[in-house]
Legacy VTK file of the C-alpha trace (Angstrom):
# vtk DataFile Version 3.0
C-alpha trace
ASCII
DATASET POLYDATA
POINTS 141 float
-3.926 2.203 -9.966
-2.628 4.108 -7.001
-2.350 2.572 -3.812
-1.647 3.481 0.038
0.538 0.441 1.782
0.346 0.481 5.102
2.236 -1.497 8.186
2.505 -1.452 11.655
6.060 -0.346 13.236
7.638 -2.249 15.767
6.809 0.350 17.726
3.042 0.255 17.208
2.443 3.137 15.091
1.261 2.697 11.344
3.386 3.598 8.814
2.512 4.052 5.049
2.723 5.880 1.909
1.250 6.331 -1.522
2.498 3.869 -4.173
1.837 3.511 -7.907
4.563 1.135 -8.746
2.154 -2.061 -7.452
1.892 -4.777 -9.640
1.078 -8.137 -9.972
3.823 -10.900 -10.303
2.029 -14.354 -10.343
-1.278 -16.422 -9.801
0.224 -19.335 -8.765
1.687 -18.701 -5.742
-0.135 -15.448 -5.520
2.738 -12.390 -5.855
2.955 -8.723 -5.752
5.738 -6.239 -5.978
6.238 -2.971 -4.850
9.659 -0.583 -4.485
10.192 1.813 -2.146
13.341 4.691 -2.324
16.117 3.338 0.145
15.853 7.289 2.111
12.242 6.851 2.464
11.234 7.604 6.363
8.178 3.933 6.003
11.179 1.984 5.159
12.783 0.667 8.361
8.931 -0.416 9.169
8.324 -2.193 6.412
11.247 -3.929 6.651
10.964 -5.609 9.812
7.569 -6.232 9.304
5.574 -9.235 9.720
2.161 -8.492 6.947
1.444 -5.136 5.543
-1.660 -4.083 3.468
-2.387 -2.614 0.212
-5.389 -0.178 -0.570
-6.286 0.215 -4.106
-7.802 4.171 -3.952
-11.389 5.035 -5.846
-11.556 8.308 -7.806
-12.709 10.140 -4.506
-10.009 9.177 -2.410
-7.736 11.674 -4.351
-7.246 13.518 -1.335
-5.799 10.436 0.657
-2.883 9.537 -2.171
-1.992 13.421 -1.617
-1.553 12.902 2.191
0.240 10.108 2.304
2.661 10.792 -0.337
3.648 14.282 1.945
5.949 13.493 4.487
3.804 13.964 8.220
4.285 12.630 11.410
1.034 10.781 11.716
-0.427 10.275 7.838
-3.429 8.237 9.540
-4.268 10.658 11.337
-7.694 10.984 11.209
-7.877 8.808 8.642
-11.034 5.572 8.482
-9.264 1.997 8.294
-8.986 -1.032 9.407
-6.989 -3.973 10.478
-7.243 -6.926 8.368
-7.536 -10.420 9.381
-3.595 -10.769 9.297
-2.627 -7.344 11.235
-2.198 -4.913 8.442
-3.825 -1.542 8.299
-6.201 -1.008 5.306
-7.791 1.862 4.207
-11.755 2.193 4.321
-13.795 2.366 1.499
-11.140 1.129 -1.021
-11.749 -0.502 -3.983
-9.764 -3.459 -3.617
-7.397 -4.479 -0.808
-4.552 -7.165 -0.441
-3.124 -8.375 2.883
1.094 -9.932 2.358
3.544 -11.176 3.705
7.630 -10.842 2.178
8.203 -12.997 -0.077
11.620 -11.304 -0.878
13.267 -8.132 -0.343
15.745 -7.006 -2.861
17.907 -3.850 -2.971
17.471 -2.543 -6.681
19.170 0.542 -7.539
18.250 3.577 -5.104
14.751 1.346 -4.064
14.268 -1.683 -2.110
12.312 -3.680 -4.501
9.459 -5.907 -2.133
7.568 -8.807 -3.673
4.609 -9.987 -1.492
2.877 -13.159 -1.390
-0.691 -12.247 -1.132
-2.463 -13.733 2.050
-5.935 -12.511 1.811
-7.887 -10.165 -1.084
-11.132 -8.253 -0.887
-12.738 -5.859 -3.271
-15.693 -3.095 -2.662
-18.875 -4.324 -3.109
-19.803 -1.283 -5.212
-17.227 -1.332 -7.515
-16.220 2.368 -7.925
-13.724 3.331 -10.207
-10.183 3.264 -9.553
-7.713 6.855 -9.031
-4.910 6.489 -11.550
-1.595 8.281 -11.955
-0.567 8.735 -15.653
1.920 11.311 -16.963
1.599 13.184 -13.796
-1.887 13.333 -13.315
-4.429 11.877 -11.681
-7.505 10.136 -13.560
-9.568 7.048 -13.020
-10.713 3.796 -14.418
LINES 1 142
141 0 1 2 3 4 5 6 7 8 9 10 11 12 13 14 15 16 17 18 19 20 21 22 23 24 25 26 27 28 29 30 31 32 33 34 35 36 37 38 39 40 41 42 43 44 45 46 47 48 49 50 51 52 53 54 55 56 57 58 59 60 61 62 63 64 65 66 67 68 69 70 71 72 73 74 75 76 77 78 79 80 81 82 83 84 85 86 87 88 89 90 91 92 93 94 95 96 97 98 99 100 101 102 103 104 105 106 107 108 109 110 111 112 113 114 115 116 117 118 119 120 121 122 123 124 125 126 127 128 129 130 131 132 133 134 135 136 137 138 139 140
């Protein structure tokens, strides 16, 4: 699935991007991981962070995974979301959502690889499919 992960700067202002390298790690303690390229502009934020979110996308928030993977000065920018119970920024009408916190940040290559230990889920009520990224395309579930 593609997803938008989103913190706040030290400074205040959000910071996020479009990922599709999310996946899960473990159930028991509940893990995540996510990389991000070591040049990216989100990185220093995410970094120093204290929780940051993850919004899985639906099939009709296409357009959203396009804006945040282009590099603007203010990607939320008129953009509906959220803060979670534990400070993160999450995207409105996701399908799914998970609030973390670092459970270790690795250097990996040209990425910093970030594994999460999940401190609160939530899913949509309605359930509507998923955007995917596959070969270089989008699709859904």
């Amino acid at each position: 699935g593609v997803t938008i992960i989103a913190t706040r700067a030290p400074d205040g202002r959000y910071a996020g991007f479009t990922a599709n390298s999310f996946n899960s790690v473990s159930l028991d303690p509940a893990l995540v991981v996510w990389s991000l390229n070591r040049h990216a502009s989100p990185l220093p934020a995410f970094e120093s962070c204290s929780s940051y979110g993850i919004s899985v996308l639906t099939r009709a928030q296409r357009a959203l995974a396009l804006r945040f993977a282009e590099a603007l000065p203010d990607r939320f920018a008129g953009v509906p979301h959220h803060i979670g119970a534990h400070g993160a920024p999450l995207i409105d009408g996701c399908s799914a959502w998970f609030e973390c916190r670092h459970h270790s940040v690795t250097q990996a290559g040209d990425h910093m690889l970030f594994v999460g230990g999940v401190i609160a889920v939530g899913r949509s009520d309605a359930r509507p499919p998923m955007l995917t990224f596959h070969r270089g395309s989008f699709g859904s579930t």
